[in-house]
C-alpha positions in Angstrom: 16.3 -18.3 -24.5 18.1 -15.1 -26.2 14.7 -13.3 -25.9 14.8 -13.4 -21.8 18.0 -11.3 -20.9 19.9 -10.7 -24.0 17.2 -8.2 -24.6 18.1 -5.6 -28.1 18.0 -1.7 -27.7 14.1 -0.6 -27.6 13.9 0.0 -31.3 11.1 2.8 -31.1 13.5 5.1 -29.7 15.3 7.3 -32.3 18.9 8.9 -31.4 18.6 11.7 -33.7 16.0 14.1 -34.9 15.2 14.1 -38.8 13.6 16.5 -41.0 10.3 14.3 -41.0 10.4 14.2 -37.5 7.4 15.3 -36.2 6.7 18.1 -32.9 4.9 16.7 -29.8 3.5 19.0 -27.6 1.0 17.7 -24.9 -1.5 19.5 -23.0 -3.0 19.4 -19.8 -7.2 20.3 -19.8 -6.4 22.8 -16.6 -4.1 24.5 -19.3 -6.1 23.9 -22.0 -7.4 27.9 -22.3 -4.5 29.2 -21.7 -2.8 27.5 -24.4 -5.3 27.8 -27.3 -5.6 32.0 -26.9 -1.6 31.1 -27.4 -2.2 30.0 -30.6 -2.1 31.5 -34.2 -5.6 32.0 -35.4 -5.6 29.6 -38.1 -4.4 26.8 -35.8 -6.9 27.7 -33.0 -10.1 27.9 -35.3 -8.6 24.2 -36.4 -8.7 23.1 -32.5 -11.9 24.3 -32.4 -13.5 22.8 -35.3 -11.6 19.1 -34.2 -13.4 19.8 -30.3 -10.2 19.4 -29.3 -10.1 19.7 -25.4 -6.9 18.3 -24.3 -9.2 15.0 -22.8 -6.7 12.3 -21.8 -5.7 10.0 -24.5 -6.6 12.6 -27.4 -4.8 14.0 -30.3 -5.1 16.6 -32.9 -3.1 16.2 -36.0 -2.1 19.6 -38.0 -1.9 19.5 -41.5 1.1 21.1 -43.0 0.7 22.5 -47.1 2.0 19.3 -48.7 -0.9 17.2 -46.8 1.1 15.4 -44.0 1.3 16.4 -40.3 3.1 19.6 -39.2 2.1 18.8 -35.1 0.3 16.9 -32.7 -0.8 18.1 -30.0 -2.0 15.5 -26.9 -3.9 15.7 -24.6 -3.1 14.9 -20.9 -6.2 15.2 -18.9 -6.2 16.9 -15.3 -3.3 17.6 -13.8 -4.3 15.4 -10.5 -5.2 12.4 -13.1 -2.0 12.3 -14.7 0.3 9.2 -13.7 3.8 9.7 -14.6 5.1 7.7 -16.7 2.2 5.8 -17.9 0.2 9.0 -19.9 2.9 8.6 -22.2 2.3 5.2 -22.3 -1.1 6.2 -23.4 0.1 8.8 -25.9 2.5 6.8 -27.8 -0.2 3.4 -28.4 -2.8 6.2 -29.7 -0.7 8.1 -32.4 0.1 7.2 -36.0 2.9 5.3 -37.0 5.7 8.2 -37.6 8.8 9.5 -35.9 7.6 12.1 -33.3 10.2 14.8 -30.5 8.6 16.4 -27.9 8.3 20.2 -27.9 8.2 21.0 -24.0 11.4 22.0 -21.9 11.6 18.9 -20.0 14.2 18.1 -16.7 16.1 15.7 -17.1 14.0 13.2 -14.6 11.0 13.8 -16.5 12.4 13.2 -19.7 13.3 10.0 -18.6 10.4 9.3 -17.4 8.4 10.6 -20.3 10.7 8.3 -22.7 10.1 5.2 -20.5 6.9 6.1 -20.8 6.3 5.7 -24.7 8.6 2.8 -24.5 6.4 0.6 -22.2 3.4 1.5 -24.3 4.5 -1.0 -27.0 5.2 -3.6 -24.9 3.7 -7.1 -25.2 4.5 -10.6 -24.6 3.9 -12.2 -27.7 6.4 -15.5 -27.2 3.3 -17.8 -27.7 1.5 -15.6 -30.2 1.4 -16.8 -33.9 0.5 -13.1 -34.9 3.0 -10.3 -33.8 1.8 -6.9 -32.6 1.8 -4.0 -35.2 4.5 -1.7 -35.7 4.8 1.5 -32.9 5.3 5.3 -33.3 9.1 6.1 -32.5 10.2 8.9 -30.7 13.5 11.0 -30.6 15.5 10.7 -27.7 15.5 13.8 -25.4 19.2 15.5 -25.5 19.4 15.8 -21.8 18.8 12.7 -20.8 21.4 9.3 -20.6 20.1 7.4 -23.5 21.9 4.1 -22.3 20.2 4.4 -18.7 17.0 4.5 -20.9 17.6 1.7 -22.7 18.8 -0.4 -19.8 15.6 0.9 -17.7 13.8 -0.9 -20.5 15.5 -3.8 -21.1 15.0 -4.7 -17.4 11.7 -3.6 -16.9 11.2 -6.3 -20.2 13.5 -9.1 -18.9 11.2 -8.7 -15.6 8.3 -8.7 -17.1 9.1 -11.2 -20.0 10.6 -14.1 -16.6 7.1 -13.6 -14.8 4.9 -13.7 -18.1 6.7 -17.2 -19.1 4.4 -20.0 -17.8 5.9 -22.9 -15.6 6.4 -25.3 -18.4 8.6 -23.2 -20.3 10.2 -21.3 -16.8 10.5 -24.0 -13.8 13.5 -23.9 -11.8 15.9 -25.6 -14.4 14.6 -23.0 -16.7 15.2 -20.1 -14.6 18.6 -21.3 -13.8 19.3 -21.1 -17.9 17.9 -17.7 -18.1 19.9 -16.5 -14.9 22.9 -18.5 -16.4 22.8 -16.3 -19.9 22.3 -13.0 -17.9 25.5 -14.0 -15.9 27.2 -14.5 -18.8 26.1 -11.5 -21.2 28.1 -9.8 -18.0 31.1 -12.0 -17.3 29.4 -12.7 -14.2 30.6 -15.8 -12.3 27.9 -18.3 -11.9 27.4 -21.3 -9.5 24.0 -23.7 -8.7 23.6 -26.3 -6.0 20.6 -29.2 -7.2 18.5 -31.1 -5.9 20.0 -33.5 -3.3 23.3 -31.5 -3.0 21.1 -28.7 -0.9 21.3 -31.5 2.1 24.3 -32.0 1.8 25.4 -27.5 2.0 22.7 -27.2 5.0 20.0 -26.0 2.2 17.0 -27.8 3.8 14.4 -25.9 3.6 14.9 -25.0 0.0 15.3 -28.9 -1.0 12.1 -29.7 1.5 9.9 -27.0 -0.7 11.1 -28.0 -3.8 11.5 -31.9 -3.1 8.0 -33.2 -4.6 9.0 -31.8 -8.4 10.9 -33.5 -10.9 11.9 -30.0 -11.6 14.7 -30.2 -9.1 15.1 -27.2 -6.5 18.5 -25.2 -6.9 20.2 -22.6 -5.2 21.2 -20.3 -8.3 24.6 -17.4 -7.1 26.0 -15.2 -9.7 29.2 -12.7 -8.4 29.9 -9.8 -10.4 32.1 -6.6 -10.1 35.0 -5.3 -8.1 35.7 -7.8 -5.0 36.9 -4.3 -3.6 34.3 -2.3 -3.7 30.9 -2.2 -1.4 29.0 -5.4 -1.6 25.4 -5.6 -2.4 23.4 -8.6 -2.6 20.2 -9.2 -3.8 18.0 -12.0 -3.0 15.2 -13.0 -4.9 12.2 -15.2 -4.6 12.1 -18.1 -7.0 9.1 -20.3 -6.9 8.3 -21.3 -10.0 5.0 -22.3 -9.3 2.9 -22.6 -6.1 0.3 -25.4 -5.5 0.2 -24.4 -2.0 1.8 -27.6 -0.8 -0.8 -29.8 1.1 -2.0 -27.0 2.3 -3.2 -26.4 -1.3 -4.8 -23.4 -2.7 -8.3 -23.6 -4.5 -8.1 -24.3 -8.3 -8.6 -20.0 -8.7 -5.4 -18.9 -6.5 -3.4 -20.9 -9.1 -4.0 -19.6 -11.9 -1.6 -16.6 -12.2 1.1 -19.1 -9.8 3.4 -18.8 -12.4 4.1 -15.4 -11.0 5.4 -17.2 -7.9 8.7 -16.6 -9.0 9.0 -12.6 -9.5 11.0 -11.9 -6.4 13.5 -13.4 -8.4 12.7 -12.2 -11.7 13.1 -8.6 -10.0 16.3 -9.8 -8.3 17.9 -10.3 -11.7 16.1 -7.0 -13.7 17.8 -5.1 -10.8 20.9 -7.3 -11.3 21.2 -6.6 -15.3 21.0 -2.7 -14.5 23.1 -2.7 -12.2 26.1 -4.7 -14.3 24.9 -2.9 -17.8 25.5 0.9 -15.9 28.6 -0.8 -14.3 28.0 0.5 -10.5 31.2 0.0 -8.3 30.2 -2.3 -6.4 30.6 -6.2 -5.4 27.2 -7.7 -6.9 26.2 -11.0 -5.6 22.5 -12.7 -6.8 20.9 -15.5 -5.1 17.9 -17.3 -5.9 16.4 -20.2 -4.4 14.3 -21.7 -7.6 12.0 -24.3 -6.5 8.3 -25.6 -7.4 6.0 -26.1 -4.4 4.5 -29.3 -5.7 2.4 -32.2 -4.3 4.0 -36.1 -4.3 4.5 -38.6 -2.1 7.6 -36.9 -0.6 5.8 -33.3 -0.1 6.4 -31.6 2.9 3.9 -31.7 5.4 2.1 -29.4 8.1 3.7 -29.9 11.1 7.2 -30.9 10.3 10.2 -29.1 11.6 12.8 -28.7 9.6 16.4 -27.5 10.4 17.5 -24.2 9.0 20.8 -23.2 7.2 21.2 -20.9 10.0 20.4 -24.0 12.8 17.7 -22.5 13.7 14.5 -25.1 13.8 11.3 -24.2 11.9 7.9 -26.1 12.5 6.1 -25.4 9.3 2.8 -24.3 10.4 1.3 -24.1 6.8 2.8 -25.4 3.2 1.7 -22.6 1.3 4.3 -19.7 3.7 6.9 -21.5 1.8 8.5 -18.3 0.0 10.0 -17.6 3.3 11.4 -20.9 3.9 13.2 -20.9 0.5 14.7 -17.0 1.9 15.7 -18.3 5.1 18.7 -20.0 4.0 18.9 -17.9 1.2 19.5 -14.8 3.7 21.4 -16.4 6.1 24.0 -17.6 3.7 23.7 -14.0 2.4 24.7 -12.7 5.9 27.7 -14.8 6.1 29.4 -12.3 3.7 28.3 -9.0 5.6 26.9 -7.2 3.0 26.9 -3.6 2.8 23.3 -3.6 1.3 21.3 -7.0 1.2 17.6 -6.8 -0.5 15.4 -9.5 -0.9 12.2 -8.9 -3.8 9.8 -12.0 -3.4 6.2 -12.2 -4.0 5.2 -13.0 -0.2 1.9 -12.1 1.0 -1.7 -11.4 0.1 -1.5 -9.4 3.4 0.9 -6.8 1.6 -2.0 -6.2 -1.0 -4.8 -5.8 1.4 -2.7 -3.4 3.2 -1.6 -1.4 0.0 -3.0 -2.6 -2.9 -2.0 -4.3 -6.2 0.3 -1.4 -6.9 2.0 -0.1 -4.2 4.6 -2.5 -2.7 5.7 -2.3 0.8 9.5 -2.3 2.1 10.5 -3.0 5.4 14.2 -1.6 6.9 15.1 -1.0 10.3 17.8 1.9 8.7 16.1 5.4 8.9 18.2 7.1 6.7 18.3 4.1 3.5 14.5 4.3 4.0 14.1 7.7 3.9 16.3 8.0 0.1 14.2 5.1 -1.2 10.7 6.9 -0.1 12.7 9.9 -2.1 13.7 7.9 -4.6 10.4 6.4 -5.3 8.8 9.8 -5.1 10.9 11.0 -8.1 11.1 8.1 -10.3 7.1 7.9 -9.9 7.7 4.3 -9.0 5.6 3.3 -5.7 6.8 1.9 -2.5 5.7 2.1 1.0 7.8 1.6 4.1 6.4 -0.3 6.5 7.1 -1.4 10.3 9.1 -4.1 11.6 7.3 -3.9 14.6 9.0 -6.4 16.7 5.9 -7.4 19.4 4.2 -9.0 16.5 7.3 -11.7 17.1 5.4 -13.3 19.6 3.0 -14.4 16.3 5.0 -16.8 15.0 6.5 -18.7 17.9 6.1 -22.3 18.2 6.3 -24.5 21.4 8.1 -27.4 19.6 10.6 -25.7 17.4 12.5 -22.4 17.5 10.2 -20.6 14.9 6.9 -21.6 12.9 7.0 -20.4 9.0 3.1 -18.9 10.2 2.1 -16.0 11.9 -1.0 -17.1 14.0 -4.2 -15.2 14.3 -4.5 -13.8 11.1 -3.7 -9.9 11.2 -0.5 -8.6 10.2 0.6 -11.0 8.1 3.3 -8.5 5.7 4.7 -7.8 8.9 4.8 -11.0 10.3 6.4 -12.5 7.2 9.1 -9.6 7.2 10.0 -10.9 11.1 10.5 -14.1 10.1 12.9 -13.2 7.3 14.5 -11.4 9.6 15.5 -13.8 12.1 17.6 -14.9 9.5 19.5 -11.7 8.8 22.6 -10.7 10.8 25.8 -8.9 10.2 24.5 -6.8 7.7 25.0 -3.2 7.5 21.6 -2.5 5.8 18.9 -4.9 4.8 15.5 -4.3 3.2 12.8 -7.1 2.0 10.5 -5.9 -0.7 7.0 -7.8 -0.5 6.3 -7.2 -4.4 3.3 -8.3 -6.4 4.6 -8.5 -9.6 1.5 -8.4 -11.7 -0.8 -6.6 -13.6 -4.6 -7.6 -12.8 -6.0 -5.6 -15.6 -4.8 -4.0 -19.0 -3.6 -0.3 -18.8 -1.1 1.7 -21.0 2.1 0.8 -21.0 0.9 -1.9 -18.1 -1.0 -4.8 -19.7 -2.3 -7.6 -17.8 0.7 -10.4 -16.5 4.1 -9.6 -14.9 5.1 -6.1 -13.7 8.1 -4.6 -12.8 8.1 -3.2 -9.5 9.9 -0.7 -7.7 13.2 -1.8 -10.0 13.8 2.1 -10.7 13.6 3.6 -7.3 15.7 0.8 -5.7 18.4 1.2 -8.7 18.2 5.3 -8.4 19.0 5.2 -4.6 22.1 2.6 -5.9 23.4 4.5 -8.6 23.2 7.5 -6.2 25.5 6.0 -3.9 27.7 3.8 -6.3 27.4 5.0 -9.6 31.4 5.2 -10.7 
């Protein structure tokens, strides 16, 4: 499984500049006349005669004496079109195979971006594919920039993507333990599981009642890494493997990208691998609670109650909320350690997508001031997130007359918000907590984001880290 986390440098990405090395200078069309009258003749009458307008996703190529390239210049489009980092994404799948340095004067943060970028352009997941993708243009690594974050950007933005792309034969929860086992130890990490039957016996019971009607056995998967000293941070990470919907079952159509399911978790450990690659100061714990929602004989049922880790009683008002059951014991064991920061990813509700869309996920933390550097954060690593409400008289929603909470919100608006409530019951003693509702998917093909598992909001959460921990 060396190809989920013990992921090579990006090997497009060139540490120093040779002599066949290649300028790059891109061009947006509000700039476009301004930068031609810049030109020396010759080179502007060659613009002209290639129609060259600076039209998002064009090049021109100029010929040098010996009949090779001597520049390309790209073209970026509008200035209000552009989408940082993904034109680059754009740039670097349209070009010819060759080794290519950018020309402008970039900041450090846009470098970075700019690099991540062209890097994501050549990604695909070819695991199952019998022919491999052609070779990719490489680029030289900008001077002012921290090659090794690059890399490590990329190699978890891949391991992310790469866990959610795998289907559910080849990554159920025994599978995903394996994977989070070989990222634990490419790190020195400790790493424990609890299976199957053991979960009764630890208090686990609404991860084993989820996962119970699979031969794929539910776990509880915890890695520990770093200094036992230093702030802790946990992360918390939805890992259903696959999601029938329980008895409550979904139509044949919501299945089919179910696999994805499991990308709260998948995000959990992409986060996990940057922060132990960039060594952070801090006390790193990872849980996941890796289950399949199947259907058997021993399913659980609408209308059962079920007893928490925390105690607390839950009447399960619909199969197919079962990401939150999983978390509840997840997060509640979390709290018992009184985290500095605890953050939970997990691919929770439709109701988060009709709110924001497919790209934009929504956070929800009761802490002003962590919210506010994440909204920042986000903002300058052009990585989307949205902070939304834990508006607390939506509580009312999921209260249940026979139990102490019901797993559904009732009446059908809401439903992000009412999910984030219930999560919350669960959290105490913690200095900060903030639950990501994440999509973790691509619907359609786009540069340097093809359809299938997305990373999402991985940099601005690990920016906002690094700015408060980085040694």
């Amino acid at each position: 499984m060396a190809h989920y986390t013990n992921l090579k440098d990006y090997p497009y990405l060139v540490a120093q500049k040779t002599d066949d090395a290649i300028p790059l200078t891109a061009i947006a069309s509000d700039d476009f006349e301004e930068w031609q009258i810049s030109l020396v003749p010759k080179i502007q009458k060659w613009v002209k005669i290639n129609e060259f307008k600076a039209v998002a996703g064009t090049y021109i190529a100029i010929p040098n004496e010996k009949g090779g390239i001597a520049q390309i210049f790209v073209g970026l489009g509008a200035k209000d079109e552009i989408e940082p980092p993904w034109h680059y994404s754009s740039i670097a799948s349209s070009l010819p195979k060759a080794l290519y340095y950018f020309t402008e004067d970039m900041s450090e943060n846009d470098a970075l971006q700019a690099a991540f970028g062209w890097a994501m352009g050549s990604y695909k997941f070819d695991q199952y594919l019998t022919k491999k993708q052609p070779e990719f243009a490489s680029l030289v690594i900008p001077k002012n920039i921290d090659a090794a974050l690059l890399q490590n950007y990329i190699k978890a933005a891949c391991l992310t993507r790469n866990l959610v792309n795998t289907p559910t034969c080849d990554m159920g929860p025994s599978e995903l333990s394996a994977a989070s086992k070989e990222l634990a130890d490419l790190y020195s990490a400790s790493y424990k599981e609890i299976v199957g039957d053991d979960l009764l016996a630890k208090g686990y019971r609404t991860i084993h009642a989820v996962g119970r009607a699979a031969l794929n056995k539910p776990r509880l998967i915890d890695i520990r890494w770093g200094n036992h000293d230093a702030p802790k941070v946990t992360l918390v990470g939805k890992g259903v493997c696959f999601d029938t919907g329980g008895l409550d079952i979904k139509p044949s159509s919501g299945m089919l990208i179910m696999k994805k399911d499991m990308g709260g978790a998948a995000h959990a450990l992409g986060l996990g691998s940057l922060i132990m690659a960039q060594e952070l100061n801090v006390n790193l714990r990872i849980l996941i609670p890796a289950v399949e929602n199947n259907i058997a004989g021993d399913a659980f049922r609408p209308g059962d109650i079920i007893k928490t880790y925390l105690g607390k009683t839950v009447e399960i008002g619909n199969t197919d909320a079962e990401g939150r059951l999983v978390l509840c014991d997840a997060l509640a064991l979390a709290s018992e350690e009184s985290p500095d920061i605890l953050l939970d990813f997990a691919t929770l509700t439709g109701a988060a997508r009709v709110a924001l869309g497919a790209d934009i996920p929504p956070f929800f933390c009761d802490d002003a001031e962590f919210s506010n550097d994440l909204m920042r954060h986000s903002a300058l690593q052009n990585d989307p997130l949205w902070h939304l409400p834990l508006y607390r008289p939506y509580r009312k929603l999921l209260k249940s007359s026979i139990a102490d909470i019901n797993n559904m919100g009732g009446g059908g608006f809401g439903g992000a918000i009412t999910a984030a409530l219930y999560l919350k019951d669960f959290v105490s003693n913690v200095k900060i907590w903030a639950h990501l509702d994440i999509y973790a998917w691509n619907n359609s093909d786009r540069s340097g984001r093809p359809k299938g598992g997305e990373s999402m909001a991985l940099r601005a959460v690990y920016a906002l880290l690094a700015e408060r921990y980085f040694k």
